[in-house]
C-alpha positions in Angstrom: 69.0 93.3 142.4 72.1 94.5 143.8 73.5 90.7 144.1 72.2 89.9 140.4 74.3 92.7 139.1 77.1 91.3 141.3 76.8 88.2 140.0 76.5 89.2 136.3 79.5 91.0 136.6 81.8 88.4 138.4 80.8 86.0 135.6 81.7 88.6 132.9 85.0 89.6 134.9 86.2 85.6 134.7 84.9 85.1 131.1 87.2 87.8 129.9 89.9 86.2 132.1 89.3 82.9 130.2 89.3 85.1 126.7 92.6 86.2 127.7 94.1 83.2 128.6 92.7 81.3 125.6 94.5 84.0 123.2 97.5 84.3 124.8 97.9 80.3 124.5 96.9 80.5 121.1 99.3 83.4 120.1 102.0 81.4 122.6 102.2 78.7 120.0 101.5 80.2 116.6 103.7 83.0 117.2 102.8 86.9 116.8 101.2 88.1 113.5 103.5 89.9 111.1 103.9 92.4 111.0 102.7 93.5 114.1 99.9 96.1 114.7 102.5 98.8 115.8 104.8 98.6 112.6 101.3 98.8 111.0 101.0 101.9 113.0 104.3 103.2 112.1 103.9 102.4 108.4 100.7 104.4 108.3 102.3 107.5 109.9 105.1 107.0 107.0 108.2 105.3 108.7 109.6 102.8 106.7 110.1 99.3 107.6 113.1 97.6 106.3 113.0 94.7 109.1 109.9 93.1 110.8 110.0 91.9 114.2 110.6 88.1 114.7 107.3 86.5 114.3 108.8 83.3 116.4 107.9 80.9 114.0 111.6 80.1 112.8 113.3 80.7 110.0 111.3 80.6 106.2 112.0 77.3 103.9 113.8 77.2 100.8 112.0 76.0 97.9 114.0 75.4 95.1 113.0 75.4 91.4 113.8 72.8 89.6 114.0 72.4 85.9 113.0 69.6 83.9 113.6 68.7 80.8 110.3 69.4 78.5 110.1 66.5 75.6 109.9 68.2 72.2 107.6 66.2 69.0 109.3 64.0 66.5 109.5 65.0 63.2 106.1 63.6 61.2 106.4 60.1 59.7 104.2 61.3 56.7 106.8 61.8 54.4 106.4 64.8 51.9 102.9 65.9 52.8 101.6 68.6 51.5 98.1 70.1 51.6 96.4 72.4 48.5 95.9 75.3 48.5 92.4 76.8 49.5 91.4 80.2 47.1 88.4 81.8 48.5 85.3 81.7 46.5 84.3 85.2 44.2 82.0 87.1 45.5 78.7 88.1 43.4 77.4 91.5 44.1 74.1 91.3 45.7 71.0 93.4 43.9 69.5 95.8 45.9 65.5 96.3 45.9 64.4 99.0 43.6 62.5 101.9 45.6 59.2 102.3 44.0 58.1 106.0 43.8 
C-alpha cells in the first residue's frame, strides 16, 4: 500500500512538473497577460495605474483611417416631375347601437 501511494505521488509530482513547464513555454512565447494579476491586485486596493508593465509582445500597430470619397446621386433625368397631391378621405361618423331598456 505504502509503495502504491509512493507511486501515485511520484507520478503526480512529475505531471505538475510537466504542467509547469508546458505554461511557462506557452507564456515564454506569447508574452505575459496584461495587465498582470498584481496591477489587478493594486487596482482593486485603489492605486492607479497610469503605465502597464511590458507585456513583451512589441510595440502596438498603427492603423490608419482612411477616407474615401463617398459618390453622391445625379440629379433625376425625369425632367419636371411632379406627383398630386393625396387629401385624406372624410370620415363618416359611425352609429352606435341603441341600448334597449
Amino acid at each position: 500500500m505504502a509503495d502504491a501511494t509512493a507511486q501515485a505521488k511520484e507520478q503526480q509530482a512529475k505531471g505538475a512538473e510537466l504542467k509547469a513547464k508546458s505554461v511557462e513555454e506557452a507564456y515564454a512565447h506569447q508574452g505575459k497577460p496584461t495587465p498582470t494579476q498584481e496591477e489587478c491586485d493594486l487596482a482593486k486596493l485603489g492605486v492607479p495605474i497610469e503605465t502597464h508593465e511590458d507585456d513583451g509582445s512589441g510595440p502596438e500597430p498603427k492603423f490608419e483611417t482612411v477616407i474615401t470619397r463617398q459618390s453622391e446621386p445625379s440629379k433625376p433625368s425625369g425632367g419636371n416631375y411632379q406627383t398630386r397631391a393625396a387629401t385624406p378621405a372624410k370620415e363618416t361618423p359611425k352609429e352606435t347601437p341603441k341600448q334597449q331598456s
